[in-house]
N, C-alpha and C positions, 0 to 999 in steps of 0.2 A: 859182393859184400857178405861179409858171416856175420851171422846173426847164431845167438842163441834160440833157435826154433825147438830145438828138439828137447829143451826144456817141459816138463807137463804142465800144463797149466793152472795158473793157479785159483784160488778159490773165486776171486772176484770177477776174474773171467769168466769163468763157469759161467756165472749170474749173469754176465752178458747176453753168453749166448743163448742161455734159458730166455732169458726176457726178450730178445730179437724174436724166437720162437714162438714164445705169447704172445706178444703184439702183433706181429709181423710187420715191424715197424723200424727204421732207426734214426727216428726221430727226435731229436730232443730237446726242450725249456730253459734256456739261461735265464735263470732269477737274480735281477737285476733292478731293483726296485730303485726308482728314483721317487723321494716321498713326494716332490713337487708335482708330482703326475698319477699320484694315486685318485683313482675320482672318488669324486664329493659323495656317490654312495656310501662308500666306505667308510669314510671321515662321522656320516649321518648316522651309520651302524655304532659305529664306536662309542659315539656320544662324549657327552661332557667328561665321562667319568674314566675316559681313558685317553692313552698317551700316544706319542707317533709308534713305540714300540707293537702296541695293538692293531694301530692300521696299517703296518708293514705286516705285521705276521696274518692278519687277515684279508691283505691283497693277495698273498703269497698263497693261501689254503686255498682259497677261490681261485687262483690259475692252476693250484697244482690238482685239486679237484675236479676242474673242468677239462684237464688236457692227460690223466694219469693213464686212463686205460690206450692213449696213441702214442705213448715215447716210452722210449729205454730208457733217460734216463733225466735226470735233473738237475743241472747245475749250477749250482749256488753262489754267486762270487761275492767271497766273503769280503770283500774290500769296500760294496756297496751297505755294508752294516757298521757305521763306524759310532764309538761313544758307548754308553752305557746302555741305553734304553737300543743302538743296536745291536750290539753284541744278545740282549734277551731279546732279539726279534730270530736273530739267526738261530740262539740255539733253540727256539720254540717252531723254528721250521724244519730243521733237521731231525728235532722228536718226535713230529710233525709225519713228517715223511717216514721215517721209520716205524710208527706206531699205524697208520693209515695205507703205505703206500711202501712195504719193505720188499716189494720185488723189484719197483724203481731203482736201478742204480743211484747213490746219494754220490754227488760228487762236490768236494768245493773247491772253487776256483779261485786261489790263492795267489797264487805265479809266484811262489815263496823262494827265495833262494840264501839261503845263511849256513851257518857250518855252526858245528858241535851242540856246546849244552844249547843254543838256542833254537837248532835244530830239530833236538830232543823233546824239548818244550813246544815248536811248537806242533810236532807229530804227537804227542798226548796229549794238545788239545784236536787238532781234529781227527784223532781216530780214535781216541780213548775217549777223550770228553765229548763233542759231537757226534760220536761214529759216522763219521762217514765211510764211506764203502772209498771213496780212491780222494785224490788232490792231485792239484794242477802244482809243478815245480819248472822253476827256471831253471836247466841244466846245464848251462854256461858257467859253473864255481868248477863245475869237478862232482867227480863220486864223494866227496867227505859233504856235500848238500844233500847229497839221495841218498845213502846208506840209513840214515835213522830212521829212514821212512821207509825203503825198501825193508827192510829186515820184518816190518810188521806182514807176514807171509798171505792172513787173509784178506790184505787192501791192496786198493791199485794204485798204481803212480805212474801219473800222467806227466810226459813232459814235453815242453814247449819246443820244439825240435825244431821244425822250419811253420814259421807262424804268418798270419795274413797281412800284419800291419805295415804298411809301406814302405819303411825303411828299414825293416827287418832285413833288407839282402844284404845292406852295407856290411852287415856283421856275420850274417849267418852264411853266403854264400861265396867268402872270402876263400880262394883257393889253398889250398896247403900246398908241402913241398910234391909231397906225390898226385898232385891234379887231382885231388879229391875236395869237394865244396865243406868248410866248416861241419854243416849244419849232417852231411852225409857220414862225418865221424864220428858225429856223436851219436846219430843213429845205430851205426854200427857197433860202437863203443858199448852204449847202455842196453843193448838188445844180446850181445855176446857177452861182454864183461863184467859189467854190474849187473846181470838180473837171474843170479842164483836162483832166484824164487820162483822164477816165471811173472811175474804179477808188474813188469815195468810194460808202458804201453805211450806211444806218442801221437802226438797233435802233429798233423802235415796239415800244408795250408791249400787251399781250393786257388790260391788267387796265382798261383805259380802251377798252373799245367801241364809243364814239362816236367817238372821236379815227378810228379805220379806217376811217371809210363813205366811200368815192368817194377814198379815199387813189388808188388806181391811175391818175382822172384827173389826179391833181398829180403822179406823181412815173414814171409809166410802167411799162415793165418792171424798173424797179431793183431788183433785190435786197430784199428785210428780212431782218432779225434779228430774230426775235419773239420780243422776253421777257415771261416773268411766265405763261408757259403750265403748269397743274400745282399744284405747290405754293404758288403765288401767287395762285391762282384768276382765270387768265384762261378762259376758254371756248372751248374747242376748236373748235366747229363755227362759229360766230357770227365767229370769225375767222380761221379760214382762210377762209371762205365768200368772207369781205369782200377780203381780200389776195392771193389767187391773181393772178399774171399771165395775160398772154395766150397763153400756153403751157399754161397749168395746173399750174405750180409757185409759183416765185415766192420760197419763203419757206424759212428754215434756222430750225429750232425744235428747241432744244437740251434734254435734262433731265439731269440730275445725280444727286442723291442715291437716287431710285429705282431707275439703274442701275449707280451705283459700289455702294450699297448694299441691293441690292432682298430681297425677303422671299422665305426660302426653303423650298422643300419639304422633305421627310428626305430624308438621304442628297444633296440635290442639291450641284453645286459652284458657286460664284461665277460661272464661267464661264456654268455653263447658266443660271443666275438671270438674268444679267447679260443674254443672249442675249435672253431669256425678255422680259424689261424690255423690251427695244428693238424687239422684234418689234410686242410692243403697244404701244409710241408710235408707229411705222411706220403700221402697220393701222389705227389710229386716226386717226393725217393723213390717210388714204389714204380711208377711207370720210369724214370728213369735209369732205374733197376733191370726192370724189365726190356727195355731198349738194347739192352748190352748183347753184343754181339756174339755170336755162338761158335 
């Protein structure tokens, strides 16, 4: 497969690998707020005098407070902020983050996929207007989806390439004429042909462990996004084993509902639960890191 590797990296990557280095982690928080499940703490904090906007952005500070110094990065999926009062939840978490936590990779997970002016619009809202540091895109339209967004040099652009959810193979793993899987050309495609900048990087899925093996000869030290690890049942050990880079990171592997809403002791607070969560995805990358065969 050719890949544009030999591209230099771009700025947002850099930050990755800095931060893999800080942490020694690659761990990371989907912010995924469901308001019906914020607990009644929160709600108590808030008080009379504030709106669901308030106790969405302060569920979100308290996980991102209690889990900042174990993940690379933190992903926002801006689809869980809808209406008025959430769109100022979201963007009071991503100033949030940037103001409090700017070596955190900010990412929002969008799965956006449109062409032209709309395109345009909406890459200055999340990199102008939120900054975020990368977004998630559906790259099934074509390069005229990813060009508005690739061209911004210091963000990343993440895309959904072979993804966890169950009927993703119907589409993505459809053979071409040359016995290549869908989802393997456009890997190829966006890594050698669209990503001038260096700064394009994809999501591989955990839940398809054939698709990993010898990925690192095709695509180098790039980045993944590894979904479907956890509650999807992809296999912790069998793929990071397979995906570390040549550094021995490589990978940003995100979980959500275990640590927005993890299970708790007596007496314990959300905070230390949360903490608690992330420690053991951390430790658990980290020895299955370590597992990896030499």
């Amino acid at each position: 497969m050719k890949t544009n590797i030999d591209v230099p990296a771009s700025f947002g990557i850099e930050k990755i690998r800095e931060r893999w280095q800080e942490v020694d982690s690659m761990a990371g928080v989907g912010i995924d707020p469901v308001i019906e499940r914020i607990p009644s703490e929160i709600w108590e904090e808030v008080g009379s005098e504030g709106d669901s906007s308030d106790a969405i952005f302060l569920f979100n500070k308290r996980i991102i407070d209690a889990t900042a110094e174990h993940v690379v990065d933190f992903k926002v999926n801006s689809n869980f902020f809808q209406g008025e009062l959430g769109r100022k939840a979201l963007a009071s978490t991503f100033e949030y983050l940037k103001e409090e936590h700017p070596d955190a990779i900010r990412i929002c997970d969008g799965k956006f996929a449109d062409v032209g002016h709309t395109a345009e619009e909406i890459a200055e809202e999340i990199f102008g207007n939120l900054d975020a540091d990368a977004v998630l895109l559906n790259p099934y339209m074509g390069f005229d989806a990813i060009e508005p967004f690739a061209k911004w040099k210091d963000k990343l652009v993440v895309l959904c390439v072979n993804t966890s959810n169950p009927s993703a193979k119907e589409v993505q793993d459809l053979p071409l004429e040359n016995g290549k899987q869908l989802w393997r050309h456009i890997l190829s495609t966006s890594l050698a042909e669209w990503n001038e900048n260096g700064n394009i990087i994809p999501v591989l899925s955990a839940t398809h462990p054939e698709n990993l093996a010898n990925i690192r000869d095709d695509i180098g030290d790039t980045p993944i996004v590894l979904a479907g690890v956890g509650s999807q049942g992809g296999d912790l050990d069998s793929t990071v084993q397979q995906t570390l880079d040549s550094t021995g990171y490589g990978l940003l592997i995100s979980a959500s509902r275990t640590i927005l809403y993890p299970e708790r002791e007596d007496g314990e607070s959300l905070d230390v639960a949360s903490r608690r969560a992330v420690i053991g995805l951390k430790n658990a990358i980290n020895q299955a890191k370590g597992n990896k065969s030499e």
